[in-house]
N, C-alpha and C positions, 0 to 999 in steps of 0.2 A: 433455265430460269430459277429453278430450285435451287440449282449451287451456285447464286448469285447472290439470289435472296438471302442464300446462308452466309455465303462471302460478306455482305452487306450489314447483316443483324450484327457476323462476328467482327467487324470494324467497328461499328457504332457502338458495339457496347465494351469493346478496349479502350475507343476514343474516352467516352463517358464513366470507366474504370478507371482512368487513368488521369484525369481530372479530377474526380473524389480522392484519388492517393497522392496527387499532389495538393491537391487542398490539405486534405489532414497531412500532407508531410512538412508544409510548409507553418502551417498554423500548431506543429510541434515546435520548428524551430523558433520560432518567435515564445514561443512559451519557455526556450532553452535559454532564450536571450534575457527575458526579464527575469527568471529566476535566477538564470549567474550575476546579474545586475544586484537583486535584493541581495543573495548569500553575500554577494562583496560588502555590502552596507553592512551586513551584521557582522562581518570578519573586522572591516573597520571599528566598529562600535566596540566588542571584545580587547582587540589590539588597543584601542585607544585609552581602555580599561586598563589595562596591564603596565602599558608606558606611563600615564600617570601614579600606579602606584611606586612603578619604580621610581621615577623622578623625585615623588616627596621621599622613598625610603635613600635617594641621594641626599636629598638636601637636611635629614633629619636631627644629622652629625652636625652642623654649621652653626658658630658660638654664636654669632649674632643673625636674625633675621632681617634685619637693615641691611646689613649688606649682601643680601640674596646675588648683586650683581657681577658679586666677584667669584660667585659659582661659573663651575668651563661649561657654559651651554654650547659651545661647539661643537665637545665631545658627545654631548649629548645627543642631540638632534642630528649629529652623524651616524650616530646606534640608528636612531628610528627613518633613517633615510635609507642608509645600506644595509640592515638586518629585516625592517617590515618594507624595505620598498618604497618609501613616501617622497613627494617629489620634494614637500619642504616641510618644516616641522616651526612654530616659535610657542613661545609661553610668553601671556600675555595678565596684566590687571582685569580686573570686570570692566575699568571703560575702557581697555582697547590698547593704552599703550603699553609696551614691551617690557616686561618684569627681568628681562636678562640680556644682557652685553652682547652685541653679536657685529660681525664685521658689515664696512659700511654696505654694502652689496646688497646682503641679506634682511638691510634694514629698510635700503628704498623697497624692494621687494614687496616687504612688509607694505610700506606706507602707500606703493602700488595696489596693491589685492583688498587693503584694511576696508576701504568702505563697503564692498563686496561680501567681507567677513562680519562683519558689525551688526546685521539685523541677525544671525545665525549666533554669534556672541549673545546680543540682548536677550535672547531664547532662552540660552545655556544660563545664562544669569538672571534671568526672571522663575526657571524651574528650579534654581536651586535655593535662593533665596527662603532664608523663615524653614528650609527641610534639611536634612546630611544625605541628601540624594548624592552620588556620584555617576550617575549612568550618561554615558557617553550621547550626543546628539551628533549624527549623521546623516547628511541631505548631500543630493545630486547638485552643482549647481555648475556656470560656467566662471571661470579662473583665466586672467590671460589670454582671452578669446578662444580656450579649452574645456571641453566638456570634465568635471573632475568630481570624484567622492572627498568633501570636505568633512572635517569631524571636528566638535569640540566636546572636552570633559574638565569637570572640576578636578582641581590639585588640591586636597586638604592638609594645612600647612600649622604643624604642630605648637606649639608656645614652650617657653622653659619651664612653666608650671605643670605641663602635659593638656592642659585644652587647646581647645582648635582655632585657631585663627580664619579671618575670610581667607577666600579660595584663592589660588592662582588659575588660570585657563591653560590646558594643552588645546594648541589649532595645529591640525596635519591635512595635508591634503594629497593626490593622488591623482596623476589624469587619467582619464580612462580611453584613453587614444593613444598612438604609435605604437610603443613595446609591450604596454598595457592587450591593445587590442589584439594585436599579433596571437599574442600567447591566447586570447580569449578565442579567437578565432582558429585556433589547433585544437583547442581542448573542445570546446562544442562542434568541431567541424564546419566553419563557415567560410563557402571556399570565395575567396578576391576580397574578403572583409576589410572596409576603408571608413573614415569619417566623413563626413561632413555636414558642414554648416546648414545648408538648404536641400529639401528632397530631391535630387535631381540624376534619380536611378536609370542606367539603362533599360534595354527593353528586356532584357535577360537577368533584371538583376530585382531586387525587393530592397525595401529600406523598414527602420524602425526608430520610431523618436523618442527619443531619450529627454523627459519635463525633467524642470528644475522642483525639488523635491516642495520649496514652500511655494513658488507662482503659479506650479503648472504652467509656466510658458516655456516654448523647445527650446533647447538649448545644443540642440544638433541631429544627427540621423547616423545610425551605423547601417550601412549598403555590404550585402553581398549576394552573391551569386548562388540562389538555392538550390538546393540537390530534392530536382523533383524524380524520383523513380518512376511515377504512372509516364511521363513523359518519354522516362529513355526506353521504358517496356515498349509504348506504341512506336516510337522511331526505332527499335529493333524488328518491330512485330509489321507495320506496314509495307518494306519491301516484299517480305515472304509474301501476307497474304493477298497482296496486292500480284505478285505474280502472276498467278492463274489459279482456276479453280480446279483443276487439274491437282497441282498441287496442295491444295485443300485436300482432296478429295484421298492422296494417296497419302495425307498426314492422317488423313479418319481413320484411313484403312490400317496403316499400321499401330492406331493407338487400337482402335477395336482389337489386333493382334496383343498388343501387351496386355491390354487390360483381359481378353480373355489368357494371355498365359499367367498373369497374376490371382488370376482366379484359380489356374489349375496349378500352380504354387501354394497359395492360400489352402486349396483344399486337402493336396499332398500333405501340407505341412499337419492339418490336423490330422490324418489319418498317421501322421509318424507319432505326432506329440500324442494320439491316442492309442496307438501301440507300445510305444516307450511306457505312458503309464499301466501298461497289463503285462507290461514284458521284462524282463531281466536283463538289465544292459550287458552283463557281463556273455551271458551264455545265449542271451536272444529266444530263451524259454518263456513261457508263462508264468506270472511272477503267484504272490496269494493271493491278490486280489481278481486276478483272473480264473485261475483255479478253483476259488469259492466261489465264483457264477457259473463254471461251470458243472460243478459239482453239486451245486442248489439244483442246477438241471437236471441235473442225472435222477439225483431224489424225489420231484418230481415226475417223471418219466418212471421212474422206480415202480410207483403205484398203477400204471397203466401196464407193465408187462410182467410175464411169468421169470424171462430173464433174469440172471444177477447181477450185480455186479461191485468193485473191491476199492477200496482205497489202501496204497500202501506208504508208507513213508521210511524216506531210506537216508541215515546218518552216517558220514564219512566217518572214519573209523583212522585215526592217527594224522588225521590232517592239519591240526594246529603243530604239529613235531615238524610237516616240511614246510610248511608257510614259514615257519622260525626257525629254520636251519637253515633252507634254501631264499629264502625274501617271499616278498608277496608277488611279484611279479611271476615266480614259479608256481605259488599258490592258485592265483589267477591260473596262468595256464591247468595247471593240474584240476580246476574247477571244469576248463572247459572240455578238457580231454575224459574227463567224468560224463558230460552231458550228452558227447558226443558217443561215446559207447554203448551207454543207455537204450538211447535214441536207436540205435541201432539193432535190440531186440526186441523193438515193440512194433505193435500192428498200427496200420493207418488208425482205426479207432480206439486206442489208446493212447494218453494225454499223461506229459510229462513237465514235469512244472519245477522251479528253486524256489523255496521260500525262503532263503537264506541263510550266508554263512556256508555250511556245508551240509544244509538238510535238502531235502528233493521230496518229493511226492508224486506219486501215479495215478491216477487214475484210468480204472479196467474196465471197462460198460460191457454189456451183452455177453454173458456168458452162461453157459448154460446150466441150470441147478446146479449138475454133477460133476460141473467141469474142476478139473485139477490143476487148468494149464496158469494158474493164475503164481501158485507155488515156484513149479517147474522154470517159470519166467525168474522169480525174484530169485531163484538156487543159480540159473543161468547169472544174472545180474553181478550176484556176491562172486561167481568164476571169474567173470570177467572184471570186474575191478578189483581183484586181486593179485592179476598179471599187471609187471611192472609200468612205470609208466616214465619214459622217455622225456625230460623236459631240458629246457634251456636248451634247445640247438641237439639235441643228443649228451649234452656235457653232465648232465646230471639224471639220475634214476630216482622214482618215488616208488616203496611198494606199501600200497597201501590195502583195509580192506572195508566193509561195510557192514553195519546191520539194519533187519527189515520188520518192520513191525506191521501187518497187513490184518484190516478187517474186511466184511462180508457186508455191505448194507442190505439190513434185514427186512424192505418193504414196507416198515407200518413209518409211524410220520415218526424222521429226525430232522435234526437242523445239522447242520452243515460241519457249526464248533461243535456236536456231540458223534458224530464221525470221524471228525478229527483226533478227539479226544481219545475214543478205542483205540485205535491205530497209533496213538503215542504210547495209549496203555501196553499193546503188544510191543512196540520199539522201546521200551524200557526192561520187559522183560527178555526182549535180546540182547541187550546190552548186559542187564543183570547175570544173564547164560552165559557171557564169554564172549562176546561178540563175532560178528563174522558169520551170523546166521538169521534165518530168517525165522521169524514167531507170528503164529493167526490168531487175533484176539481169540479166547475165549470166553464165556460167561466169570469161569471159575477164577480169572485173572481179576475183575471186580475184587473180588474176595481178597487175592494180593494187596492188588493196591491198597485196600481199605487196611487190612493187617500191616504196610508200609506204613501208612497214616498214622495207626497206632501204635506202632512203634516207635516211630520218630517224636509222640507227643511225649511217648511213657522215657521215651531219652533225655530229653530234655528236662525230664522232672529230677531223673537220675543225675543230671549237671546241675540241677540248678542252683547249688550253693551258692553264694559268693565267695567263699574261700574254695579250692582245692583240698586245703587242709583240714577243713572241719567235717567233724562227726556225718553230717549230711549229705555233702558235696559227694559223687560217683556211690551214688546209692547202689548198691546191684551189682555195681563194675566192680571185677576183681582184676589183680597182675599176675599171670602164669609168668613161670622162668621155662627156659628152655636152656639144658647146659651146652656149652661149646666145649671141644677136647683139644686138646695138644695132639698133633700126626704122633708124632716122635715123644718116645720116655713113658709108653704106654700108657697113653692117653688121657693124662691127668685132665683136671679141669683145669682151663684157662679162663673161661668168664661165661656169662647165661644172656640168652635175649628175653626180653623184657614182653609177652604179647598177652594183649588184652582180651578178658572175656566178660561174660555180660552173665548174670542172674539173673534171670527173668521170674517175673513172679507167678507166669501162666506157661511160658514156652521153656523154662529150663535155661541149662546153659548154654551160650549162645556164644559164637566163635565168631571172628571179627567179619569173614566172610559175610556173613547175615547183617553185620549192623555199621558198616564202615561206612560204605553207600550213603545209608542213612544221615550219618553225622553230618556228611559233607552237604546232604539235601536240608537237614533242617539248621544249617549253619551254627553247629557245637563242635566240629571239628576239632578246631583251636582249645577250646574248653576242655574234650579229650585226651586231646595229646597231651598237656602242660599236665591231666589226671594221670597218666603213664608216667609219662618221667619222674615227675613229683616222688609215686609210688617206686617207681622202680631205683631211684637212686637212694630212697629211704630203704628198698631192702637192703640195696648191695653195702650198706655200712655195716650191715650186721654180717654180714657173709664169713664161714669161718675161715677165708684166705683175701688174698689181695685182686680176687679176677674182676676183668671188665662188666661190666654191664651194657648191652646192647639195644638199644629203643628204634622204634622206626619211626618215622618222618613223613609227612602227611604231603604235597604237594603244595596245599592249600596253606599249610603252618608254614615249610620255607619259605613262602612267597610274600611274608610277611616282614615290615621293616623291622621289628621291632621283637624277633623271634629271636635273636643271638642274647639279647638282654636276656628275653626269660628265661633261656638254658642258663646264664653265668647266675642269674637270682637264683634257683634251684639248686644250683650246685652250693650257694652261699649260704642257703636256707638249712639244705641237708649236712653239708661237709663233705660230699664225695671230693674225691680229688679229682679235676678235670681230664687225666690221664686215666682216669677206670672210666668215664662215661666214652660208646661209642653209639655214633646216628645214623642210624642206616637211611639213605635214601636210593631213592629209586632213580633211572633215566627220563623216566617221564616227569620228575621231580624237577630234574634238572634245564630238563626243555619248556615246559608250560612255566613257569615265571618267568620274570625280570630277570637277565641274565649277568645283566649287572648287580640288582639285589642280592640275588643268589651267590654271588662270586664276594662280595664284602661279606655274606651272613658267614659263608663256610670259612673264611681268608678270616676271621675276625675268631670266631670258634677253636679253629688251628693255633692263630697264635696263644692260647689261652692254655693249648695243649689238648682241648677234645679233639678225637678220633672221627673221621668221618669213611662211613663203606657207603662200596657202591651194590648196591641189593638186584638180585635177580639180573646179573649181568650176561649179556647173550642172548636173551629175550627179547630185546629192544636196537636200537640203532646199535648198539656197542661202539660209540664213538671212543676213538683215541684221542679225539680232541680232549673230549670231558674229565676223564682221567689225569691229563698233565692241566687243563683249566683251570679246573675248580678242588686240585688235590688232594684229589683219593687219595686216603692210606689202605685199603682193604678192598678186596673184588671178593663178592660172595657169589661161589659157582651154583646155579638156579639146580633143583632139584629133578628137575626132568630134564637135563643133561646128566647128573648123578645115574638116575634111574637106567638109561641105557646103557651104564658100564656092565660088561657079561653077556648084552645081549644082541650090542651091535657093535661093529668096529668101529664105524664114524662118530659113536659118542665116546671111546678112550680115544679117539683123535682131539675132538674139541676139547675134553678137559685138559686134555696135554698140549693145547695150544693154549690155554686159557692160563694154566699153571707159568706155562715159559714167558708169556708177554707178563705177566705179574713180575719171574722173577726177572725179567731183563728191565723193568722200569722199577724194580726196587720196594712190590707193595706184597701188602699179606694177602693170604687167601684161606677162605673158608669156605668148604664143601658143605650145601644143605641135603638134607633128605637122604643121608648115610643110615639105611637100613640092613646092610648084612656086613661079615666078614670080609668076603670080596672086594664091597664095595670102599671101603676100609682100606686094605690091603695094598689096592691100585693106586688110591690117592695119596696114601704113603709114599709108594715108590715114587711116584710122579711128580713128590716135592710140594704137594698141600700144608701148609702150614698149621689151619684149624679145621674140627671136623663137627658136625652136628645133624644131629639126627636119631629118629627112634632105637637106632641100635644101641645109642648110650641112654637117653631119659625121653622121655614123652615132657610137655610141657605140664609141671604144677606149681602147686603156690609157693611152696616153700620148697627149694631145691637141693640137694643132698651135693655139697661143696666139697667133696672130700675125694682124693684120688688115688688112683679112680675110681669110677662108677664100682660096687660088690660083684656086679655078675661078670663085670671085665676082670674083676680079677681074677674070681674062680676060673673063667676060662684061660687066664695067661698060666694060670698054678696049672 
């Protein structure tokens, strides 16, 4: 009886659903019906506007207005039959008779419909009387035993003297049945729509009457067949539930089925779009914002036990150089193959987290005061991402390395960003160190950083000129020479590198090591370097020979559009000749920019005649691409491949490898950090082109240009 009773409620109240949706569907259509009804009366109204101004701008030319009759209203009222559609068109006087010539057809026509037309005339001619009204008058009315939209509007019909003569009448009309209806009944959708005269709808079908706009008496019915939807729902819906209850019963049962799997969709879904926001798409780690609740945790909890425990943060170490050699898509992997390693030296209660880009953080709970393993972990870490890493399929290798910067949460109350903060403080000081190691905040690191702080304010005061050139500008900054030698012809000078040192008014002299960091942190960089070269191509004019002059190149300043300009100003400024200036950059120079910037700044320099080295070559990727790319003239062999000449075989290897690819692709070479005889000696044989280093001068201000150096000589005597 229950699922009868339901069977029964759930028909009766489709029945009665379905009857409201066909009420409101029907009593839409009808509302579809009168408003395409009125828009056509004001499309007529508009049109009828238009066509009489045209018709007076025809007739405006015409010498005499007497013979208005011998205007072509043929042509006329042909425009407004086949271009707006109207079934007939005349121009008529205010009483009625026909102001232009027409064939006799179109005249009985006329004199057919005229008394029909004539109280809709007296209208038009009563509203316009005594005003310069021109607005079109348009009423419903029947025409020819036709339901039709009639229109009349005044003609204002100009004089030789330019005022206005009375009006002429445009009468057009329109039925609104056969091709009319057709069309009207495609665009509203009214399906079997037909006219007629008397209401006399099937039983499937509606009608709507159509008043004559001044009687209000009908003037016909337009009948069609509505599209009731509540209808065709219950005649689709009554054989099913009319079946059995049976089959009610197993439609409950399987909606009960969806709707609870939509529910456990629904709820999946939040717990994804809840994980997604704490997680890292990339790596599927915990992102910052997960890490920082759980790290608030920790801090609390902190003050509940004797336990320690560390925060460490660990920054990828050469990874914008393969993201930009190899794509991002090997970047990506090399991210994941990162997390994945990690992951694998840590304990179930240890928490490893991406805040992004190429930063990570750790978090290490429960350890005990004395424990050390926390170190031991992060020295593990820096071994293992420094073994190579396999990407693309095997097709390509990344070696990359890390440094760690780890504090000790000390129990009393911090917040979360003041833990963080430590732990970046000690990851700067790894960075600072060389990277590739791990540093434990200390107290006495504070003191760093604040001495950071102040140095970079007190640099900043030292740039602050607005000229380079004035008295003020590199307050403190001095330019040391360091000389370059000739291999061959005992060792004259050839040219001096240009490197900057700092006076300090508390700390002394200060070697670029100490304050380069800096520049690049407090954004004077650029202000720097333009202070070097400035300085350095103003000495080398005084130099008492013709040698180079060497400047180095900031990463930051080639990356710059607009950095080939200020080398040509400076040379324009001072007088070097472009062929003494050479620029040392680096390979990491060449990779962290726009590589297209970077290739016009050098390609643009070159042609000018400045010299371009490649600095500390060996060190870094040692691409051969770079070298033929962006063309080098000069490879300077790094000083800690020098330094092993004498004392191991594999470093007279690589400089003899380093020598021969120079000379097979046609560029100079310059040995740094030549500090004995030996070391000298070797590079000669081995086809060095220039030589540099404490064996000849120590970098100072004023450099002794004269060859060569006094104690080379005594020793050659």
């Amino acid at each position: 009886m229950g699922g009868l009773a339901t069977l029964a409620l759930v028909l009766g109240s489709a029945i009665w659903a379905s009857r409201e949706s066909d009420m409101a569907a029907l009593d839409r259509q009808r509302e579809l019906v009168e408003s395409r009804l009125s828009s056509q009366i004001d499309s007529v109204a508009t049109e009828l506007s238009l066509m009489a101004e045209g018709y007076a701008s025809s007739i405006l030319n015409l010498a005499d207005q007497q013979n208005l009759s011998s205007f072509d209203a043929q042509s006329f009222t042909d425009i407004i039959t086949s271009v707006f559609g109207y079934d007939q068109a005349f121009v008529v006087w205010p009483g009625g008779e026909r102001a232009l010539r027409r064939d006799s057809e179109t005249a009985a026509r006329y004199d057919w419909i005229k008394p029909l037309l004539m109280p809709m005339l007296g209208r038009a001619v009563s509203s316009t009387s005594g005003s310069n009204s021109s607005q079109a008058l348009v009423e419903l009315m029947r025409l020819e035993g036709r339901p039709s939209i009639a229109g009349v509007v005044p003609v204002a019909l100009p004089s030789r003297d330019g005022s206005e003569t009375g009006p002429l009448f445009l009468i057009a009309y329109r039925y609104i049945d056969g091709p009319a209806l057709d069309a009207f009944s495609r665009e509203q959708g009214l399906n079997g729509a037909r006219f007629a005269r008397a209401s006399d709808p099937e039983s499937n079908e509606v009608s709507f009457q159509i008043e004559a706009t001044a009687t209000r008496e009908p003037i016909g019915f337009i009948i069609w067949t509505p599209d009731l939807p509540g209808s065709r729902v219950v005649v689709r819906l009554v054989p099913a539930l009319a079946t059995s209850a049976l089959i009610i019963a197993a439609l409950l049962a399987v909606l009960m089925l969806l709707l609870r799997k939509s529910l456990f969709d629904l709820k999946e879904s939040e717990q994804k779009a809840r994980h997604q926001s704490l997680h890292d798409f990339l790596t599927d780690l915990p992102n910052r914002a997960l890490f920082a609740q759980r790290l608030a945790a920790c801090l609390a909890d902190q003050r509940l036990t004797s336990k320690r425990s560390m925060v460490a943060l660990v920054d990828l170490d050469k990874f914008k150089a393969v993201n930009d050699t190899l794509g991002h898509g090997a970047g990506d992997e090399l991210i994941q193959a990162v997390a994945g390693r990690i992951s694998r030296l840590l304990s179930s209660e240890d928490m490893l987290a991406r805040l992004g880009g190429d930063e990570f953080a750790l978090l290490l709970p429960n350890r005990s005061k004395d424990d050390r393993s926390h170190i031991e972990l992060c020295n593990r870490i820096i071994a293992e991402l420094s073994r190579p890493f396999p990407l693309l399929d095997g097709k390509a290798n990344a070696t990359i390395s890390c440094s760690i910067g780890v504090t000790t949460i000390s129990g009393i109350d911090q917040s979360v960003s003041e833990v963080l903060h430590l732990a970046d403080v000690a990851l700067y000081e790894a960075k600072s160190a060389g990277r590739g190691r791990c540093v434990e905040y200390t107290l006495s690191m504070d003191t760093t950083a604040k001495l950071r702080d102040e140095l970079k304010a007190d640099l900043r005061l030292s740039l602050a000129g607005d000229d380079t050139n004035s008295a003020d500008a590199g307050k403190g900054l001095e330019v040391f020479f360091q000389t370059i030698h000739k291999a061959e012809g005992g060792n004259p000078v050839s040219g001096a590198e240009a490197l900057v040192r700092w006076r300090h008014r508390k700390h002394g002299l200060l070697t670029p090591d100490r304050f380069i960091s800096l520049a690049e942190d407090a954004g004077v960089i650029h202000d720097l370097g333009h202070f070097v070269l400035q300085r350095a191509c103003t000495a080398a004019m005084e130099w008492e020979n013709d040698g180079f002059v060497s400047v180095n190149v900031s990463p930051t300043q080639l990356s710059r559009r607009e950095f080939a300009d200020e080398v040509l100003h400076v040379l324009d400024q001072t007088g070097l000749p472009a062929a003494r200036l050479e620029l040392e950059v680096t390979e990491t120079a060449l990779m962290n920019g726009d590589e297209a910037v970077v290739e016009a700044t050098l390609a643009r320099l070159r042609q000018h005649g400045v010299k371009i080295a490649l600095d500390d070559f060996g060190t870094g990727y040692s691409s051969l691409s770079h070298l033929i790319k962006f063309g080098i003239d000069r490879i300077k062999i790094d000083r800690s491949f020098v330094r092993l000449l004498g004392t191991r075989a594999d470093g007279a290897a690589v400089v003899s490898a380093v020598v021969a690819l120079s000379q097979s692709l046609g560029l100079a070479t310059t040995a740094e950090g030549v500090e004995t005889e030996g070391q000298r000696d070797f590079l000669v044989a081995a086809g060095c082109n220039d030589l540099q280093g404490y064996l000849f001068s120590r970098p100072v201000p004023d450099p002794d240009m004269r060859q060569p150096p006094q104690h080379l000589r005594a020793a050659q005597a």
